[in-house]
C-alpha positions in Angstrom: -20.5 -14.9 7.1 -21.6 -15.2 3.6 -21.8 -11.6 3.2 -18.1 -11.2 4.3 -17.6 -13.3 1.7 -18.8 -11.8 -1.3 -17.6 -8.4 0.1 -14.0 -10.0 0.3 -14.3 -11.0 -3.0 -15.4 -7.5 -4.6 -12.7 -6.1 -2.6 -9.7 -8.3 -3.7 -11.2 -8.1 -7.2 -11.0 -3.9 -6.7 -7.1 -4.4 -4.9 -6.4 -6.2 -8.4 -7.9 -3.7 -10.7 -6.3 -1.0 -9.5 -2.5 -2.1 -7.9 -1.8 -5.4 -10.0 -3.4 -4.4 -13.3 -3.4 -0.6 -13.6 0.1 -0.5 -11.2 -1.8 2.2 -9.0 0.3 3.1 -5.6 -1.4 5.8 -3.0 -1.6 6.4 0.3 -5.0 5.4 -0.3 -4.5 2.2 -1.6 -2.0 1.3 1.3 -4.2 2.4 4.1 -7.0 0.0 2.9 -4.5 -2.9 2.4 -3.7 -2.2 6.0 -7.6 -1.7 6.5 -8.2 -5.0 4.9 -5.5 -6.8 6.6 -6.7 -5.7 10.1 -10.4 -6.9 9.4 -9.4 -10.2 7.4 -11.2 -13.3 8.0 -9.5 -16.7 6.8 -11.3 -18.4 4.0 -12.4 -22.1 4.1 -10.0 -23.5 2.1 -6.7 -22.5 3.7 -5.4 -22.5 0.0 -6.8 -19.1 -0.8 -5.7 -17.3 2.7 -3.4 -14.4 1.6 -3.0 -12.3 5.0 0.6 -11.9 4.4 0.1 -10.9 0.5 -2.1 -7.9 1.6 0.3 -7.2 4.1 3.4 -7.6 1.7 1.8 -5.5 -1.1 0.9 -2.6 1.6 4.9 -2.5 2.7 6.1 -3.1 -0.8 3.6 -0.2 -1.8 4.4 2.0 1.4 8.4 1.7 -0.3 8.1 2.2 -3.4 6.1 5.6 -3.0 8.6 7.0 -0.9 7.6 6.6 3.0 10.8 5.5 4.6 12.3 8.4 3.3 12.6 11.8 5.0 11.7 14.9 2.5 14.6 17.7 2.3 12.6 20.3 1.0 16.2 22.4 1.3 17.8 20.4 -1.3 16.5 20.9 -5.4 16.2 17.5 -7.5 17.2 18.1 -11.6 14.9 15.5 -13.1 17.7 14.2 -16.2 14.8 12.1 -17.9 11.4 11.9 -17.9 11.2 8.2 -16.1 13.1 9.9 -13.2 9.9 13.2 -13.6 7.4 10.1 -13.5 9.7 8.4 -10.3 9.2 12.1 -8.5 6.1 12.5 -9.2 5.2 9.3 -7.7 6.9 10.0 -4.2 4.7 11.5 -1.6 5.8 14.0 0.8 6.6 11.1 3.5 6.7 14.2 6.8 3.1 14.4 7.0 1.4 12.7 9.3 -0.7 11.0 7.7 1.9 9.3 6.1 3.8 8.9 9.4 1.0 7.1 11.0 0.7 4.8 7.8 4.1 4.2 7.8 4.1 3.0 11.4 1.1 0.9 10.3 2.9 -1.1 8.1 5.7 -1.8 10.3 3.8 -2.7 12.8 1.6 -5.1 11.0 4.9 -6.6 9.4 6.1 -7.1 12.9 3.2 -9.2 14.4 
């Protein structure tokens, strides 16, 4: 138990490096918020439970890089700043998979 502990702590410490400060967003990232959510284990002090953050910030996430959104690969996108070449960039190709799968993930762990 008191391993769990410390390992939740590195790991919520890690989700905070790289998605709050650094504004990181990856399929990656969203599969081990979903990852983390699945295997969570309430704290003590139910104060400090944040289930429904790691949950929240995986959805949020999931949006934000594109994955409710079908891909037209038909239709061409003219980029008319470089925010909107930095917006495209960020968007994954949402028809894979992978993606799918994670996708469903979310919803699914928003739903219970």
């Amino acid at each position: 138990m008191e391993m769990q502990q410390n390992l939740c702590e590195v790991l919520m410490g890690a989700f905070a490096d790289r998605i709050i400060r650094n504004g990181e967003k990856s399929l990656e990232l969203i599969q081990s918020l979903m990852i983390s959510t699945i295997w969570y284990r309430p704290p003590k002090r139910y104060e400090q439970m944040n289930f429904y953050q790691l949950t929240h910030m995986a959805a949020v996430m999931a949006i934000d890089v594109g994955m409710g959104k079908r891909t037209n690969p038909s239709k061409t996108w003219h980029m008319k700043s470089a925010e909107a070449g930095r917006r495209q960039k960020l968007m994954l190709n949402s028809d894979t998979v992978e993606a799918r799968r994670t996708w469903l993930g979310c919803y699914f762990l928003c739903a219970k």
